[in-house]
Structures are given as C-alpha cells and as structure tokens.
N, C-alpha and C positions, 0 to 999 in steps of 0.2 A: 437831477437824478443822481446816479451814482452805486457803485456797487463796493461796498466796503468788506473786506476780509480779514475776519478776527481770528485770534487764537484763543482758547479759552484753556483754563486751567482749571482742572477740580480740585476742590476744596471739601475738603472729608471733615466734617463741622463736630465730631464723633459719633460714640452709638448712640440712636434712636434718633438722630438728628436728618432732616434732609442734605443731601446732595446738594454742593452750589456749585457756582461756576466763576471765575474771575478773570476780567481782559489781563491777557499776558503779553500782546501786540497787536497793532493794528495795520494794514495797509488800507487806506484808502483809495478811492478813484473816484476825485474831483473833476476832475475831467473827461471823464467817459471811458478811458481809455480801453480798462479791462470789458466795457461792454459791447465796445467795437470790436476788440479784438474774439470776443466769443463769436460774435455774430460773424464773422470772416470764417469761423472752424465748424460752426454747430450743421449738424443735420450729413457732415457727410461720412459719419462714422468711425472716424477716428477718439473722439472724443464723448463717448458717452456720459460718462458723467458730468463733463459740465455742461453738455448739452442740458441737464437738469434746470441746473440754476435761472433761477426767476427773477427778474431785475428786478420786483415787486415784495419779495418775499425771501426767506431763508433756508437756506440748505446748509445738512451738518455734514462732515465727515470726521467721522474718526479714527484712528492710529491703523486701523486694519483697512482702510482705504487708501492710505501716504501712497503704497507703490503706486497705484492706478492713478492715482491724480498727479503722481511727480510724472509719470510717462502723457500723459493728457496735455502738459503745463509746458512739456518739451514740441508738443504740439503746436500751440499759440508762440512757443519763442520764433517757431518756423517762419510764423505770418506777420510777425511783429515789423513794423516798417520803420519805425524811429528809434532812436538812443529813450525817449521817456517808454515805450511800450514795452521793450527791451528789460529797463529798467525794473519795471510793473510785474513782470512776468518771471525777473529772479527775484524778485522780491517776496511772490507767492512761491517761489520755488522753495525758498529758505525756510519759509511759514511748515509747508510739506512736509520736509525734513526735519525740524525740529519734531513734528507729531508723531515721522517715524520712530525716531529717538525716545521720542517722551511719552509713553505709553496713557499718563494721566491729563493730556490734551484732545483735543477737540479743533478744526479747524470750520468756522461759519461765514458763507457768504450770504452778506445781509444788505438784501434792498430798499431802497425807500418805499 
C-alpha cells in the first residue's frame, strides 16, 4: 500500500486552453509510515482534516488549507516514535509551507 504526497503545480497552458497540473515534489511512504501515523491521531479531534484522507483514494488541499494542515502535521510530529516518522512528517511539513508560499500549488495525498 502506501500513501504518497504530491505537490502539484499549475500550469496556465494560456487562453481558451485547460488548466493542468505538474509534479513539483513527491514524498512517498513506502513503508506505511505516514499511515500509521494518521491512524495513531485520527478520530480524536485534533486533526480533522487528515482524518479525511483515504488510503484508497485522493484528497486535495490547497494554498488556503496550508495553515490548518501545517498545525494538524504538528499533530502527527507529537506521535511520531522514530527518527524515519519524524523524518516523514517534516518532510510534509515543508510540502505545507511551500503551498503556503506558492499560491499556484496544490498539495495531494494519493492512495493506492
């Protein structure tokens, strides 16, 4: 399984043309890690938004969600037990922040 976290970038293709979107980073989780660690947070109300996400399927946020997912993300570092989960969870932090910053991103967590 695995819960991979993309950043996507839009790509303005010009007028009359669709909207696209382009990978600008990826974090993976090869390992399960960020699925374990949701499942340690979810349901007890700290974290509603990622309580969303579907290990199955896709959830978007974008640039007008960064604060609430960077304080959610400060959540999961609480419960993080190892230097890799740790690791996994500044690494989404970074993803976060960049969307703050970049107005023309998108962050997507995409399941098998």
């Amino acid at each position: 399984m695995g819960l991979d976290v993309v950043l996507y970038r839009l790509v303005r293709a010009g007028p009359g043309r669709r909207v696209a979107y382009v990978v600008a980073e990826v974090v993976p989780d090869p390992d399960d890690e960020l699925l374990g660690l949701l499942k340690r947070v979810r349901g007890g109300g700290r974290t509603p938004m990622l309580d969303r996400i579907d290990p199955l399927g896709e959830l978007v946020f974008g640039s007008e969600d960064a604060p609430q997912l960077l304080a959610e993300l400060r959540c999961l570092a609480e419960v993080a037990g190892s230097p890799s989960e740790v690791e996994q969870v500044r690494r989404l932090a970074l993803l976060a922040q960049r969307c703050l910053r970049q107005r023309d991103v998108e962050i997507r967590f995409e399941g098998d």
